[in-house]
Structures are given as C-alpha cells and as structure tokens.
C-alpha positions as CSV (number, residue, x, y, z in Angstrom):
1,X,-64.6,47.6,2.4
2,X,-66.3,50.9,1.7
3,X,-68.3,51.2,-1.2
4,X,-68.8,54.9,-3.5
5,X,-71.6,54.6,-5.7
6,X,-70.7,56.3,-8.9
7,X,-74.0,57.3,-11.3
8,X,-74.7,55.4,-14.5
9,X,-73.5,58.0,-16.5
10,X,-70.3,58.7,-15.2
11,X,-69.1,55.5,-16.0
12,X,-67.0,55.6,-18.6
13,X,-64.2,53.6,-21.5
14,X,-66.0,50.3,-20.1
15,X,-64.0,47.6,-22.6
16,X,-66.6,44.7,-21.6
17,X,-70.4,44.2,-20.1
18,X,-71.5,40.8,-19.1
19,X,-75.3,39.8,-18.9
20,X,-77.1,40.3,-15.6
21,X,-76.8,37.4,-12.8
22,X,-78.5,37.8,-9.9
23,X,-79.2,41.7,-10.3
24,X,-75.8,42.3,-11.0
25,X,-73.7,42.9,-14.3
26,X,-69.9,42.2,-14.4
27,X,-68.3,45.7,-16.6
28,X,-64.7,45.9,-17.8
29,X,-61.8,47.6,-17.9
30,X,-58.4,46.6,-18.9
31,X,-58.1,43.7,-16.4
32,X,-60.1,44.9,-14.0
33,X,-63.7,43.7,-13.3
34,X,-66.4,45.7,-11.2
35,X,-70.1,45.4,-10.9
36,X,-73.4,47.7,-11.9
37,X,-76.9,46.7,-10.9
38,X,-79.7,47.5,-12.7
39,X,-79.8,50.8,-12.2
40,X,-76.8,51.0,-13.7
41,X,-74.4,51.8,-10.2
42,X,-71.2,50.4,-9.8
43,X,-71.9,48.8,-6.7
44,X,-68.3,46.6,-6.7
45,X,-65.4,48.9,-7.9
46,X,-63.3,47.6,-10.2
47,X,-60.1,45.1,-8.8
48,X,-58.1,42.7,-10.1
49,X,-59.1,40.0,-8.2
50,X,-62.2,38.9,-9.4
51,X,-61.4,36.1,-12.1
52,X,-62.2,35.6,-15.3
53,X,-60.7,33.8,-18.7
54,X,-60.8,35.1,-21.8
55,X,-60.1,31.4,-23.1
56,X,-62.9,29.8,-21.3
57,X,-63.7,26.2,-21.8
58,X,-67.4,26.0,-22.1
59,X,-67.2,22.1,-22.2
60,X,-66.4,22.5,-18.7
61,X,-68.1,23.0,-15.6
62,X,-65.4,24.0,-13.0
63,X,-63.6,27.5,-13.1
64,X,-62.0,27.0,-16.4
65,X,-65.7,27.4,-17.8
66,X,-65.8,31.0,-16.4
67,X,-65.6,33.8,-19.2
68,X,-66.8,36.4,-17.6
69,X,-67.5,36.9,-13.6
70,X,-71.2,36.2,-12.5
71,X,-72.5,35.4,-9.0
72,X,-73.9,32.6,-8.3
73,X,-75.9,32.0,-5.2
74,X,-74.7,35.2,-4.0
75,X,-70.7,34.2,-4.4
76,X,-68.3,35.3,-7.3
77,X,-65.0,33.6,-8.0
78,X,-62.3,35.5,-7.3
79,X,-58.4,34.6,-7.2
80,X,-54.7,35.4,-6.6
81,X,-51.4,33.7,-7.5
82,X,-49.1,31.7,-4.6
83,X,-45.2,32.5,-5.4
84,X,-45.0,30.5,-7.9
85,X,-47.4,31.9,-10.2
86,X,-50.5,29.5,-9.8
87,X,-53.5,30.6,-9.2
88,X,-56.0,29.5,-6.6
89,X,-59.6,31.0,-5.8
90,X,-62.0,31.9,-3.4
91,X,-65.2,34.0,-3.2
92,X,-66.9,37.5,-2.7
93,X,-70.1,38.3,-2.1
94,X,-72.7,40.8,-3.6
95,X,-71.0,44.1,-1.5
96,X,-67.4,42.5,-2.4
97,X,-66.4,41.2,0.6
98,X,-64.0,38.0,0.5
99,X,-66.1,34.9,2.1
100,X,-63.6,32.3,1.1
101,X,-60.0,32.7,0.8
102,X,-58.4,32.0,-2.1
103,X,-56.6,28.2,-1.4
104,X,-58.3,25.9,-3.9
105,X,-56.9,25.2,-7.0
106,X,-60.4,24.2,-8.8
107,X,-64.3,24.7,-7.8
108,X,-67.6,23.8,-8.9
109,X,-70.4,26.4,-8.5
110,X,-72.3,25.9,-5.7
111,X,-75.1,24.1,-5.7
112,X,-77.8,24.3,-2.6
113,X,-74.8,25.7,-0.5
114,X,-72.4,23.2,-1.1
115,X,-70.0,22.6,-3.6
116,X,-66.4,20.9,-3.9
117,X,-63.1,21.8,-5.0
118,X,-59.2,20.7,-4.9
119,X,-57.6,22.5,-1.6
120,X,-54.3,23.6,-1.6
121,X,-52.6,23.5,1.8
122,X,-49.4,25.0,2.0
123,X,-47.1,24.7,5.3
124,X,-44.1,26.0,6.3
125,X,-40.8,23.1,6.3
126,X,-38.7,25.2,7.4
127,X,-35.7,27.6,5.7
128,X,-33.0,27.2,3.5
129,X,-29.4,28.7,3.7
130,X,-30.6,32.2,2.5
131,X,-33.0,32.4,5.4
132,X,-35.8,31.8,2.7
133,X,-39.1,30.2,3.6
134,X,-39.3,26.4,1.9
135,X,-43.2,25.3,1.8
136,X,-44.5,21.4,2.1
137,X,-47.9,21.3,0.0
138,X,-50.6,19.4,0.5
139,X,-53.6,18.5,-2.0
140,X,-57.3,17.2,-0.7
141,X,-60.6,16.8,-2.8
142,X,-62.9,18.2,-0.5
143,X,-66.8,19.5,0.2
144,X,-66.8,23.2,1.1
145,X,-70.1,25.2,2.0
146,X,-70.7,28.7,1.1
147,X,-69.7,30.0,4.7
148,X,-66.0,28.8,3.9
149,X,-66.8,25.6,6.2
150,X,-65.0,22.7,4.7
151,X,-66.8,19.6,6.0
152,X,-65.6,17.0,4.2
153,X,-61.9,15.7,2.8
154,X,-62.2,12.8,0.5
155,X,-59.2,11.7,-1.3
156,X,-55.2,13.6,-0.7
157,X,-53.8,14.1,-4.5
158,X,-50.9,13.0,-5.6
159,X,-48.7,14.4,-8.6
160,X,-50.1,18.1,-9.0
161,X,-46.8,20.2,-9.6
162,X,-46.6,23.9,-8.2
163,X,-44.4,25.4,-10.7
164,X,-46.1,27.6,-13.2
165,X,-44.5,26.0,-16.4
166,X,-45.4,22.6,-15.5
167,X,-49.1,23.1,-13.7
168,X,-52.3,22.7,-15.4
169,X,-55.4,22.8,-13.5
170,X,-56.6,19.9,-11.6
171,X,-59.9,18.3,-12.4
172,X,-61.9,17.8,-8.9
173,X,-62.3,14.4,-8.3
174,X,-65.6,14.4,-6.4
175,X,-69.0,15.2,-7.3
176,X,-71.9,16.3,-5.5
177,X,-74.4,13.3,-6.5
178,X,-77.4,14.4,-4.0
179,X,-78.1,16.2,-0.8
180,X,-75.9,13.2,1.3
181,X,-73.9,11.7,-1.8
182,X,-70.9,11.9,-3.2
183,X,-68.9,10.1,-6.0
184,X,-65.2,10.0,-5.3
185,X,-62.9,9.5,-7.8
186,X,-59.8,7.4,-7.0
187,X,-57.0,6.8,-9.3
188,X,-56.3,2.9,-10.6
189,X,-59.4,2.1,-8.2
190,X,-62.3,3.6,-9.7
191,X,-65.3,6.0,-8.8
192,X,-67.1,4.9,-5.3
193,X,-70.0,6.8,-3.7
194,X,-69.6,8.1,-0.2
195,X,-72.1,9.6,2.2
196,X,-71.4,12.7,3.4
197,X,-70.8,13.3,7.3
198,X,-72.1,16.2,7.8
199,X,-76.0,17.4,6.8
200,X,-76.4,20.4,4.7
C-alpha cells in the first residue's frame, strides 16, 4: 500500500475526530475511517475496513467496546463480513498494512503481544446442485500473538450460528491470567487454568 500525504489543511468535511493513541488520531467520514498524526497528515487514507461501532458497549472489554478506532500496541481492529453477513476481524498496523486477517469473531486487545480471540475456520464440504460452494465451520478459543502466530487452541465452540439474523457475538472464553496462564472457560464444567505451551 502506497501512502499520499495530504497537508492538514486540505482535509476537509471530517464528520468525526477521535483522541490521539499512540501518535495517531482516527478522523471520519461517512463510514470511512483514516488516520492524522500529530501534525495533522493523513497518514492512513480513509477505507472501510477499519472497524468501529457507534453503539459501543463500554462495559465490555472485547471489540464490542470499540467506539471509535485507536491502535493499540501498534495494531488497529479492522474487519470484513463472510457471505453471510457476519463480521470477523483482524488487524493493521501504523502504515495500514493488514497483519492479521480478518477470521476471528471476537478479540481482546493485546496485551504484552498476546491476546486471545474466538477463530472462525471455515472449509470447503463440497457443492451443491447449483455448483455452489457449501462451507463446514469450525469455532476455537484460541491465544494469537501480534505477528498473526496463533499458538494456542483451547476449547472448539459449539452452538455459534453463522446466519446474520440469528448471530450475536461470541464472548471469548479464555483469559490471559499472566505471562504462562490462562483461564479457560468450559461450558457445564467450569473455569480451569491452563499453562500456555508456548513462551511469549
């Protein structure tokens, strides 16, 4: 991706400007997102793929918590839909290249590096009469470093439904605890810790 720095005062009809995170400011407009630093550049033009929610949660921690886009530890959520309509997300870095494909249908911020997240993994089963793709899916709690490196799967989910009118956004069932713990949520069993097998 090549990047045109535009001057501060050619930018223009911006609809919204988020507070500063790590030298950079998220600016609006419409539904796209883009980002100035503090001279006022648009270092990130503006796309449609960096996420936000209007109707953030700010009870929450995980990406339904996210009002406005803001790196953090030099990666900013961004996301795109699979055919059904549900979205899944990834992450960019400062110059707006994608670092983690968009697969995971919740994330935590990172923390040191690491974080964890609900992976989507979708697979081809085959085709139907109409020569039309039909997909098998797949859901893992799992530990995912900032390089895209998933090191970890915990727990396969069961019951999250792929159809936009009947999905809602899984919470992540494991928790960073320390450095080399994690608690892992399983359902009608409890919460058990779990050391991690790989250092950070």
């Amino acid at each position: 991706m090549i990047v045109f720095p535009l001057s501060a005062q050619n930018l223009e009809h911006v609809d919204e400007i988020a507070p500063f995170s790590e030298g950079l400011a998220a600016v609006r407009k419409g539904n796209q997102w883009g980002f100035i630093n503090e001279a006022g550049i648009l270092t990130i033009p503006f796309r449609e793929d960096i996420y936000w929610n209007e109707n953030a949660d700010s009870s929450r921690t995980d990406v339904l918590s996210i009002h406005y886009p803001t790196f953090n530890e030099g990666l900013c959520v961004i996301t795109k839909t699979v055919e059904d309509g549900v979205p899944v997300f990834g992450f960019m870095d400062k110059k707006g290249v994608i670092v983690i494909e968009p697969e995971f249908l919740n994330v935590y911020p990172f923390k040191n590096g690491v974080t964890t997240a609900v992976l989507l993994d979708k697979t081809v089963k085959g085709e139907n009469e109409f020569k039309l793709e039909i997909y098998a899916y797949k859901f893992f709690d799992v530990l995912l470093k900032d390089s895209g490196e998933i090191t970890d799967y915990f727990e396969k989910r069961d019951n999250i439904l792929m159809t936009l009118k009947r999905y809602t956004t899984p919470i992540i069932n494991a928790k960073l605890l320390s450095d080399n713990l994690v608690s892992v949520y399983v359902p009608e069993k409890g919460w058990k810790i779990k050391k991690l097998t790989v250092k950070q």
